[in-house]
Each structure stands twice: as C-alpha cells, then as structure tokens.
VOMAR-652439 format. One record per atom (N, C-alpha, C): residue number from 1; residue in three letters; atom name; x, y negated, z negated. Coordinates in nm, 3 decimals. Each point is the difference from the previous one (the first is absolute). Layout:
residues N
{r NUM, 'ALA', 'CA', {X, Y, Z}}
...
//
This chain:
residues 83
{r 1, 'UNK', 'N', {-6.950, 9.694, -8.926}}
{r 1, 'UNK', 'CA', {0.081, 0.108, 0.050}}
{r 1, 'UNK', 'C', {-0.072, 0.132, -0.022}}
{r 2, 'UNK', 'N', {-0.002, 0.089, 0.085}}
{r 2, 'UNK', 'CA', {-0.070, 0.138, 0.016}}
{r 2, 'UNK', 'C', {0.067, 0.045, -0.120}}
{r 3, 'UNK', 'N', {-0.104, 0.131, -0.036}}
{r 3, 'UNK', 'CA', {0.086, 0.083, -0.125}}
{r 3, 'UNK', 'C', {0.133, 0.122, 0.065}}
{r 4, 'UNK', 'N', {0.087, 0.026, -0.033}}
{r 4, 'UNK', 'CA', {0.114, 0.079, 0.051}}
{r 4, 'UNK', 'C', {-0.011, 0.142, -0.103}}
{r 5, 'UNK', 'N', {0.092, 0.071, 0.018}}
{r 5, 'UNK', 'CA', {0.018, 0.069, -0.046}}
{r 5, 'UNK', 'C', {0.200, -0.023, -0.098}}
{r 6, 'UNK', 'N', {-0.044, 0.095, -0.127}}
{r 6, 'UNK', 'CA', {0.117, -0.081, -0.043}}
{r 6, 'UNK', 'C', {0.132, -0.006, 0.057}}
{r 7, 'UNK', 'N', {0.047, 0.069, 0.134}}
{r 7, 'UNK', 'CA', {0.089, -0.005, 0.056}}
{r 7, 'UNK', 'C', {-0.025, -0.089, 0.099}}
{r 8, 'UNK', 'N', {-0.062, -0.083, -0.022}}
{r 8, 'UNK', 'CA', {-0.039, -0.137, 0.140}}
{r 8, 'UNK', 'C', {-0.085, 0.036, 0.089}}
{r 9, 'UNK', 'N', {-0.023, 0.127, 0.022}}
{r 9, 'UNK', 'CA', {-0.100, 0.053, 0.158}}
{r 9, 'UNK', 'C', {-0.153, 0.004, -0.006}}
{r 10, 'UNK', 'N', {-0.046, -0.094, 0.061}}
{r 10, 'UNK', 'CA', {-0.124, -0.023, 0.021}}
{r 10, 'UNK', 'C', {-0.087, 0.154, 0.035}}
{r 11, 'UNK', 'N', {0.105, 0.068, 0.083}}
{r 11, 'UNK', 'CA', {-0.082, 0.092, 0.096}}
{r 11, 'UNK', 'C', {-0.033, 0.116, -0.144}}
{r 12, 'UNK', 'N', {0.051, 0.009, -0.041}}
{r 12, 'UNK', 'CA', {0.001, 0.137, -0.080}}
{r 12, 'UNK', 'C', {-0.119, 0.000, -0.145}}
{r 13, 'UNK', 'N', {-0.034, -0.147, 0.010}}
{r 13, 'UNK', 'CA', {-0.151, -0.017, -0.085}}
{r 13, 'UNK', 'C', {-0.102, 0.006, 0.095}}
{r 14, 'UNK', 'N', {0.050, -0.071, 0.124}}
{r 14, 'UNK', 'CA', {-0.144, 0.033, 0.135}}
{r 14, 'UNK', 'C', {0.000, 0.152, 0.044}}
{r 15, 'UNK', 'N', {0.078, 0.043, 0.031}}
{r 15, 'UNK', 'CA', {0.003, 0.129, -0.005}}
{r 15, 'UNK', 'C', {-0.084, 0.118, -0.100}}
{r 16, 'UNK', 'N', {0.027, -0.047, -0.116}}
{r 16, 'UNK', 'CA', {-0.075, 0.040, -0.081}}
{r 16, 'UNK', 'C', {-0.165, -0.032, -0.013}}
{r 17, 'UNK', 'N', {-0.029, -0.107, -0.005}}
{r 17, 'UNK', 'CA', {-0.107, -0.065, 0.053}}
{r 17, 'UNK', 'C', {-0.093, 0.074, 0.062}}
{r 18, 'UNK', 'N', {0.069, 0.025, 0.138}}
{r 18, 'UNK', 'CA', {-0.065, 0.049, 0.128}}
{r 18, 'UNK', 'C', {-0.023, 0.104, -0.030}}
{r 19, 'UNK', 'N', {0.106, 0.115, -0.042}}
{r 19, 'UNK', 'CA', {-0.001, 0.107, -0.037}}
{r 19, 'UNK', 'C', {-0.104, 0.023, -0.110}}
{r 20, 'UNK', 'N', {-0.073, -0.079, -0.084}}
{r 20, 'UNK', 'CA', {-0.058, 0.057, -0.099}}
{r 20, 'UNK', 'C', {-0.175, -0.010, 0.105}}
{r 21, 'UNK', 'N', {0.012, -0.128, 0.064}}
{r 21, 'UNK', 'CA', {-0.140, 0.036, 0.113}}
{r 21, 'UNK', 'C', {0.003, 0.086, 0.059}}
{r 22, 'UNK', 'N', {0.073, 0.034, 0.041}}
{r 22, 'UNK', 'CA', {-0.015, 0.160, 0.098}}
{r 22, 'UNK', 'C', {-0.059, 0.089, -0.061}}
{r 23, 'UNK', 'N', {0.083, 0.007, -0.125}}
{r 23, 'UNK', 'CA', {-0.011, 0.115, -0.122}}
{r 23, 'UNK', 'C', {-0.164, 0.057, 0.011}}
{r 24, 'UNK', 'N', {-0.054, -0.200, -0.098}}
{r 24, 'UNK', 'CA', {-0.142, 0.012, -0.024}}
{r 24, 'UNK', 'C', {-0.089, 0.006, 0.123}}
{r 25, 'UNK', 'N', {0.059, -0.001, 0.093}}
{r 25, 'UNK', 'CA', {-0.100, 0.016, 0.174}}
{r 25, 'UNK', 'C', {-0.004, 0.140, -0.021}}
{r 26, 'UNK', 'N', {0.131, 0.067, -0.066}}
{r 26, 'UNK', 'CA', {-0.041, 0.168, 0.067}}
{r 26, 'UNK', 'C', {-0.058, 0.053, -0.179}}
{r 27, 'UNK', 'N', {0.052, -0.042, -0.064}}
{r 27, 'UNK', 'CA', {-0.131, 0.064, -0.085}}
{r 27, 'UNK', 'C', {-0.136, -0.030, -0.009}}
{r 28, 'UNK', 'N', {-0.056, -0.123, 0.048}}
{r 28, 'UNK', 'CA', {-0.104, 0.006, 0.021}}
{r 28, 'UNK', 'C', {-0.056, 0.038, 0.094}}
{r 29, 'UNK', 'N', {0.047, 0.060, 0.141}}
{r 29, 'UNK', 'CA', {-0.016, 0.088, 0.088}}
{r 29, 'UNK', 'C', {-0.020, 0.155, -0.046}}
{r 30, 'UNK', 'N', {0.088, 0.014, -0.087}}
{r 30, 'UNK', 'CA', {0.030, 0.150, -0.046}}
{r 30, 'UNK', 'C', {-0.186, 0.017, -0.148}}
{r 31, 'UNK', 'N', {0.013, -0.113, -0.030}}
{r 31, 'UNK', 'CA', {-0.111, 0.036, -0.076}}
{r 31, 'UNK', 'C', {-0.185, -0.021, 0.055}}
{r 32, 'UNK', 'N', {0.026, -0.081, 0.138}}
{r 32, 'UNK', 'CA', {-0.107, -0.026, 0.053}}
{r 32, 'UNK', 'C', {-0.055, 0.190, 0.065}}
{r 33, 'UNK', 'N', {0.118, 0.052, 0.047}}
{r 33, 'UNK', 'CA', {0.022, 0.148, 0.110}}
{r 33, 'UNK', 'C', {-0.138, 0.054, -0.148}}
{r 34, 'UNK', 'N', {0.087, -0.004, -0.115}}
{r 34, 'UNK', 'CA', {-0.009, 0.101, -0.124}}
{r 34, 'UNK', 'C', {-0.149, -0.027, 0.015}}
{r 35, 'UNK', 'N', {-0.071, -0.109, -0.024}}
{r 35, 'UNK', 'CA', {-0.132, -0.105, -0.056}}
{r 35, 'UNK', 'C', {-0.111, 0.082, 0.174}}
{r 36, 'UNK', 'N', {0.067, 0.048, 0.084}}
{r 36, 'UNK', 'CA', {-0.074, 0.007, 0.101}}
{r 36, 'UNK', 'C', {0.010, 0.204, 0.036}}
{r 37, 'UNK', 'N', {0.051, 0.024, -0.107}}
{r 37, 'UNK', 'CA', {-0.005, 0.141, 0.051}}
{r 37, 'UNK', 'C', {0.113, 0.068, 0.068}}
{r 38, 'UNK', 'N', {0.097, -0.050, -0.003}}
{r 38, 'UNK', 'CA', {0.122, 0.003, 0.071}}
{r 38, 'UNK', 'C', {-0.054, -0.031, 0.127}}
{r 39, 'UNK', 'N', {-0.067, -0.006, 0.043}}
{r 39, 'UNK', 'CA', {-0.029, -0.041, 0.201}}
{r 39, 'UNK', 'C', {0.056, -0.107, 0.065}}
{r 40, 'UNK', 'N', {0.052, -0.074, -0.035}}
{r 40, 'UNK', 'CA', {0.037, -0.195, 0.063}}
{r 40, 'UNK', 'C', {0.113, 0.055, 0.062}}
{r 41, 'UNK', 'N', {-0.033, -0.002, 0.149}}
{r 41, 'UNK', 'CA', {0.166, 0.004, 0.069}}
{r 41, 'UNK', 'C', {0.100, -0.139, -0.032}}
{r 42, 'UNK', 'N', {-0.063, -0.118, -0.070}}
{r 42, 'UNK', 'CA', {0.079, -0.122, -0.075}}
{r 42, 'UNK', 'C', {0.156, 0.021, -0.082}}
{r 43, 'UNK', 'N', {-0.049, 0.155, -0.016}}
{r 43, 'UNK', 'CA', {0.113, 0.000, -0.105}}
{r 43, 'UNK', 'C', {0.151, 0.090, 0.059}}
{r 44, 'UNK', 'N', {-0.053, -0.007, 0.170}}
{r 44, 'UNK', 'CA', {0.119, 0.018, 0.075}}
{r 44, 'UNK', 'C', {0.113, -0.127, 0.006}}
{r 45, 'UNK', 'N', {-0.064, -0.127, -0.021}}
{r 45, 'UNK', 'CA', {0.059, -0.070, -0.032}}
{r 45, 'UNK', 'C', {0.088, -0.015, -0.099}}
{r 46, 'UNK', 'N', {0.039, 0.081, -0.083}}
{r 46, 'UNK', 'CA', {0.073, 0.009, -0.112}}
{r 46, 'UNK', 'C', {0.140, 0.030, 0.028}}
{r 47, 'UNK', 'N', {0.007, 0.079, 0.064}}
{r 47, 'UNK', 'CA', {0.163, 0.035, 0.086}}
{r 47, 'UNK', 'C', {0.077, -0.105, 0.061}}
{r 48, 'UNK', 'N', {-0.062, -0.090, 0.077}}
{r 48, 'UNK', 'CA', {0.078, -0.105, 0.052}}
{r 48, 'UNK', 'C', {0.012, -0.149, -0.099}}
{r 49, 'UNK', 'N', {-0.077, 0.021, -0.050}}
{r 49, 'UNK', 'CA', {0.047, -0.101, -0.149}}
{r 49, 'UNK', 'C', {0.050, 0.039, -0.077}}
{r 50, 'UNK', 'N', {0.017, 0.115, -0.042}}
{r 50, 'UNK', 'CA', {0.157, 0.069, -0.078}}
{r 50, 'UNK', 'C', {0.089, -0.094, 0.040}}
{r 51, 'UNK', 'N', {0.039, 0.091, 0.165}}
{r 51, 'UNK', 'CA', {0.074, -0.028, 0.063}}
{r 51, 'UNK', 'C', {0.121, -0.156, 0.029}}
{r 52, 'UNK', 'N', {-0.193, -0.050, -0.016}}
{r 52, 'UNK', 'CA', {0.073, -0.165, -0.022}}
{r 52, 'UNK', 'C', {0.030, -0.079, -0.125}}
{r 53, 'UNK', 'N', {-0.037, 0.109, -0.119}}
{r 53, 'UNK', 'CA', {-0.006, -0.028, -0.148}}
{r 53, 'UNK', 'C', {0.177, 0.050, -0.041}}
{r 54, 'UNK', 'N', {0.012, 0.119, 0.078}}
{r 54, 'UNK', 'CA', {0.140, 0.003, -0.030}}
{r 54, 'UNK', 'C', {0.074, -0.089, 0.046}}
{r 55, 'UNK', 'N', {-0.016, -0.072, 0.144}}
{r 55, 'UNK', 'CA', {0.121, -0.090, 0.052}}
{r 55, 'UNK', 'C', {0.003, -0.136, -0.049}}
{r 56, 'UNK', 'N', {-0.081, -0.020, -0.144}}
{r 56, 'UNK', 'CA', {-0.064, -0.116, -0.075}}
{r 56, 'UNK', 'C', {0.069, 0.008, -0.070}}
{r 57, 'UNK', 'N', {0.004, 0.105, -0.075}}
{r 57, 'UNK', 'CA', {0.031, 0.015, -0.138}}
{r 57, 'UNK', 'C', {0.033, 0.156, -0.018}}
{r 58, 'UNK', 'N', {0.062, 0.069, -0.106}}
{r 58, 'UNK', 'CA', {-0.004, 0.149, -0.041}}
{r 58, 'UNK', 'C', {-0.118, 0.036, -0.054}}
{r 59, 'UNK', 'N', {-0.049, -0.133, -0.056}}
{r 59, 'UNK', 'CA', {-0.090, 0.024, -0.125}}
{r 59, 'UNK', 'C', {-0.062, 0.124, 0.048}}
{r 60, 'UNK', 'N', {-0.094, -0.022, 0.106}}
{r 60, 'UNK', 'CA', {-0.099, 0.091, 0.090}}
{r 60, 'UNK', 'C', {0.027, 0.138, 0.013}}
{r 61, 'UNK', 'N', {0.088, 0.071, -0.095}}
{r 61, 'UNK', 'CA', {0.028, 0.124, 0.015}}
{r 61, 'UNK', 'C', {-0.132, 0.046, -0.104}}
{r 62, 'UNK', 'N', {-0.067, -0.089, -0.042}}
{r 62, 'UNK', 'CA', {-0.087, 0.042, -0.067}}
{r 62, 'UNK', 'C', {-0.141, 0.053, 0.048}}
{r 63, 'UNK', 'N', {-0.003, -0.085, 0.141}}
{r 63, 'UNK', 'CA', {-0.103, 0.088, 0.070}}
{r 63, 'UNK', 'C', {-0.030, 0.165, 0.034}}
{r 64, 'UNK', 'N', {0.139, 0.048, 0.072}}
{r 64, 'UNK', 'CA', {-0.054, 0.119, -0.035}}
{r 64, 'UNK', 'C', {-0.001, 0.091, -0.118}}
{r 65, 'UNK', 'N', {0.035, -0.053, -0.097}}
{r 65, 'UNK', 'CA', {-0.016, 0.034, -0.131}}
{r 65, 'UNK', 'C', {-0.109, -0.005, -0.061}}
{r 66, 'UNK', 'N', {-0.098, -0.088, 0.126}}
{r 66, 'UNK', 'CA', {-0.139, -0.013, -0.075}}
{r 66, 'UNK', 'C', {-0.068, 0.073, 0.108}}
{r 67, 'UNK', 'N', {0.043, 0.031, 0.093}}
{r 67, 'UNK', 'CA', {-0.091, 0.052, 0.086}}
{r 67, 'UNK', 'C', {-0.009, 0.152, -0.052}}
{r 68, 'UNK', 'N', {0.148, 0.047, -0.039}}
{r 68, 'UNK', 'CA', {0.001, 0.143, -0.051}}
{r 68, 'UNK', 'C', {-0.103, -0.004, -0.145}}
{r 69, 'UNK', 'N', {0.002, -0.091, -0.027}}
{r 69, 'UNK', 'CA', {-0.071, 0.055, -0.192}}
{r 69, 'UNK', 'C', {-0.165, -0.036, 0.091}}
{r 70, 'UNK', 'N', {-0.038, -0.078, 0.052}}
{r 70, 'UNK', 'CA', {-0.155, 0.045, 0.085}}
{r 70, 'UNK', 'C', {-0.024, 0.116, 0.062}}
{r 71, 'UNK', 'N', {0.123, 0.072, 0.088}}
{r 71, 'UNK', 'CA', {-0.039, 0.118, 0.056}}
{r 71, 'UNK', 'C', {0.021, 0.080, -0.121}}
{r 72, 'UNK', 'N', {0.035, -0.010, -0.102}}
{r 72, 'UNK', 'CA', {-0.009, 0.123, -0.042}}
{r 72, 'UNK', 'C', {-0.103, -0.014, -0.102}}
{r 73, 'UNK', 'N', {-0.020, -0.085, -0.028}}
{r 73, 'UNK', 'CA', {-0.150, -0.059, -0.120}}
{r 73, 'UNK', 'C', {-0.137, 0.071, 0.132}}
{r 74, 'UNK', 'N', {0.055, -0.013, 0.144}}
{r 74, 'UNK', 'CA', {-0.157, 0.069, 0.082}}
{r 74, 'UNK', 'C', {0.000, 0.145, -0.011}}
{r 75, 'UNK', 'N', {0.139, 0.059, -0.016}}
{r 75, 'UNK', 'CA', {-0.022, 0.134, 0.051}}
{r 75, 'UNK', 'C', {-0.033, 0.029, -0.142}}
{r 76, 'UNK', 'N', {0.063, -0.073, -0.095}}
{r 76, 'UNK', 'CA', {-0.082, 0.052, -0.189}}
{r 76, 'UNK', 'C', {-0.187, 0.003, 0.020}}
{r 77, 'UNK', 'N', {-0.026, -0.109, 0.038}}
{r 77, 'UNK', 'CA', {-0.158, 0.005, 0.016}}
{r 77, 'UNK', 'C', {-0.039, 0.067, 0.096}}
{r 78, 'UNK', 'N', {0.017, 0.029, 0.108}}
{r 78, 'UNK', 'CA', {-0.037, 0.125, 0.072}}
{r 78, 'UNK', 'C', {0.035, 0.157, -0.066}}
{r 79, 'UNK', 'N', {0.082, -0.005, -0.070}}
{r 79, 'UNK', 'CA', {-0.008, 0.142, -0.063}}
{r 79, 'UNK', 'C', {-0.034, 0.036, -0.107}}
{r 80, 'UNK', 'N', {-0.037, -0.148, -0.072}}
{r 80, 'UNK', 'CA', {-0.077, 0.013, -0.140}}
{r 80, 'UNK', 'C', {-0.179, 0.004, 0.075}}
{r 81, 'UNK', 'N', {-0.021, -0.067, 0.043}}
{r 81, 'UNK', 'CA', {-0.123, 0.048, 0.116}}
{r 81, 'UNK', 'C', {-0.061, 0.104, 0.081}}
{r 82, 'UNK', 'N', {0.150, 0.061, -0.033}}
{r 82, 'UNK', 'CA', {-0.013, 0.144, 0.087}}
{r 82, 'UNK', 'C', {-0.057, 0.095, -0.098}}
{r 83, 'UNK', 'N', {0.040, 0.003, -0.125}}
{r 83, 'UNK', 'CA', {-0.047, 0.087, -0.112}}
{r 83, 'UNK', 'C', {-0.101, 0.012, -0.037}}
//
C-alpha cells in the first residue's frame, strides 16, 4: 500500500513531493544565473514554476523569499564593489 498522509490522502504527500522538485529545479536555476554572472535568461524560468509550486503545495512560498534574499545579496555586492 502507497504511503498516505495521516488523514488517509495520498495526494497531499505527492503534492509535497512534487513541490519540493520544483523547489530544487528553481534553486538550482537561481544559483546556476548567480555562478554565471547573473546573465542566463534560464532563470526566467523561475516564475512559472513558482507558479506551479504553489498549485502543489504552499510550501513554495519560499521561492520568492529566496529570490528576494539573492537580489538583495547582488545589489550588497555591487555596492560593496562600488566603494
């Protein structure tokens, strides 16, 4: 028998599941952009796997939570660079 969740629902551990691949698809997108100079139009891809990370799961509210602490970790090194 598949594993459930403790209220019987299969979907809501696959859900989760899925949702945590998305996750690691867009952070490793988000850190490949970083590894290349920010240049990879790849990491336009990040928006529509949110997208589908939220209708997975909530978990994925964590993406742009990570996208904000990268933009602002670039504009720190561009202005510590600037000095």
């Amino acid at each position: 028998m598949p594993p459930t969740a403790p209220d019987g629902r299969l979907h809501g551990i696959v859900g989760l599941g899925a949702a945590l691949v998305v996750l690691a698809a867009c952070a490793w997108l988000l850190v490949r952009d970083r590894a290349r100079g920010e240049r990879s139009r790849a990491v336009l891809i990040v928006m529509p796997l949110t997208a589908l990370a939220v209708n997975l799961h909530l978990y994925a509210i964590f993406v742009p939570m990570a996208v904000a602490l990268l933009a602002a970790g670039a504009v720190w090194e561009r202005f510590m660079v600037a000095e």
